[in-house]
Each structure stands twice: as structure tokens, then as C-alpha cells.
C-alpha positions in Angstrom: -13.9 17.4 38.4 -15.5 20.6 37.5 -11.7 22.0 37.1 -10.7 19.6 35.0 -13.7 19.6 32.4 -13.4 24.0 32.4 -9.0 23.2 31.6 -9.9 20.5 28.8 -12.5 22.9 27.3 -10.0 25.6 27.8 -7.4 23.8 26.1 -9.3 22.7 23.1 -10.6 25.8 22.1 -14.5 24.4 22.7 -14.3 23.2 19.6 -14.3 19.1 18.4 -12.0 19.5 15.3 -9.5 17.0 15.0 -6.2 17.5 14.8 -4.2 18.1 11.4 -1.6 15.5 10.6 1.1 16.5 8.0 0.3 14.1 4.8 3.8 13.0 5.3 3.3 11.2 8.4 0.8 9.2 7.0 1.5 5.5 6.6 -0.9 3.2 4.4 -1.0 -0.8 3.8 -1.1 -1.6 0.1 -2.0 -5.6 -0.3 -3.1 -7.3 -3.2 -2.9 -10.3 -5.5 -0.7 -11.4 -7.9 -2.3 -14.2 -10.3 -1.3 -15.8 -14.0 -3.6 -14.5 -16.1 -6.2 -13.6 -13.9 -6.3 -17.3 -12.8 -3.9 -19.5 -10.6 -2.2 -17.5 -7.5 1.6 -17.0 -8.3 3.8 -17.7 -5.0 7.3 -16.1 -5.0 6.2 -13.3 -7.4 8.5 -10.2 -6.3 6.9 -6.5 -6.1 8.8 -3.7 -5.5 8.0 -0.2 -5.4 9.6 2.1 -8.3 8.5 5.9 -7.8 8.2 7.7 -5.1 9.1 8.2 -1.5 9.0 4.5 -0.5 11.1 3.7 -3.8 12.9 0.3 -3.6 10.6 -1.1 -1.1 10.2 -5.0 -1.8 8.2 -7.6 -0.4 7.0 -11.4 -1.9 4.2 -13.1 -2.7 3.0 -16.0 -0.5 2.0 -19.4 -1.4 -1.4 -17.3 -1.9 0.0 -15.1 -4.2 -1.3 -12.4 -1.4 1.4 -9.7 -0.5 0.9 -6.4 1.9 3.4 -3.7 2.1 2.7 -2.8 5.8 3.9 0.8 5.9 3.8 3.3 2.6 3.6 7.0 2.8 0.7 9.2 1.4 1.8 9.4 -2.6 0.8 8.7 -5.9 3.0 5.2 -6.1 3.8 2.9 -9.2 4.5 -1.0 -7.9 6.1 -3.4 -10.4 5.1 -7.3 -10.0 7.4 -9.7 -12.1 7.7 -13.4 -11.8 9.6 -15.8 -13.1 7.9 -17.4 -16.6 5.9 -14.3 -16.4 6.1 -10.7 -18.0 6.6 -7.7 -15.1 3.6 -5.5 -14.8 3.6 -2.3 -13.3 0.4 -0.4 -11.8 0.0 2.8 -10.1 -2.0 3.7 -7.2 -2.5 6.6 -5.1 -2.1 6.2 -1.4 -4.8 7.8 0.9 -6.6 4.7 2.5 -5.7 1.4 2.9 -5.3 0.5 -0.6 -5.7 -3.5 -2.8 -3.9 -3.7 -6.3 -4.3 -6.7 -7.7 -2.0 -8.3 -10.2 -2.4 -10.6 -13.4 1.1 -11.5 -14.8 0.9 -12.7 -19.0 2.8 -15.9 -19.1 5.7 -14.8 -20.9 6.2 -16.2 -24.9 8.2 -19.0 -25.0 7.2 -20.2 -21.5 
């Protein structure tokens, strides 16, 4: 026991820093909302990521209008939510938590 404790302080320098992980290993959720006008949840709504290194990335809106891109790298992204009856927004976030963007969609004129 006393051999093991002296080898972990050994190897870790007697120091309790944590390790450094390269920002590009990072993975974040992004979730949010997509709504009409800040009011009724839109289902089917399509989001999909336009700029940076998780470019193209799609997912859908449930029958909550809740959506959650599970695994997006450390950047400054822009996400685009569009909707059928509904003019496309896009918002930007940058990625270093867990993030929420939330999304109200303008009916589109002439709807």
C-alpha cells in the first residue's frame, strides 16, 4: 500500500491539476425550442447546423418542438431552424458548456 501511494504521487507530480484536453475533443449538447412566435411548439421544424466544424449536422423537432444535437465540437456555431408556413431563423451560439437556443419562427406572409 505504502508503494502504491509513494508511485501515484510520483507519477502525478504531487500536484492535483487536472489534465489539459485539446478544445477539439470537446463535445457539447446544444437543445432548445423551436416555437411560432414565441407561442405554440412547432413539431417537424428542421435545424441544421451552417458554420463551423459540425457544418451540415441536422436533427428535428419533436411533437414538443424540443430538439438536442447530442455531440457538437467546441466553436462559435450558427444553427438555422426553418419550418414549413414559417420564415427560417438562424442564431449563433458559442459552444463551451452544454448550451439551450431557443427558437421563435414568424409565420411566414401569406400563411
Amino acid at each position: 500500500m505504502v508503494l502504491l501511494t509513494m508511485f501515484t504521487v510520483a507519477c502525478s507530480g504531487g500536484t492535483d491539476s487536472p489534465l489539459a484536453v485539446s478544445p477539439s475533443l470537446l463535445r457539447w449538447q446544444l437543445s432548445g425550442t423551436v416555437r411560432c412566435d414565441g407561442g405554440d411548439p412547432i413539431a417537424g421544424a428542421t435545424l441544421e447546423v451552417t458554420d463551423g466544424p459540425d457544418s451540415g449536422q441536422r436533427t428535428t423537432s419533436d411533437v414538443n418542438g424540443r430538439f438536442v444535437f447530442s455531440a457538437l465540437k467546441q466553436a462559435v456555431v450558427s444553427v438555422r431552424a426553418s419550418a414549413a408556413d414559417h420564415e427560417s431563423v438562424t442564431r449563433s451560439v458559442s459552444l463551451t458548456s452544454n448550451a439551450v437556443l431557443d427558437f421563435n419562427l414568424p409565420v411566414s406572409p401569406g400563411s
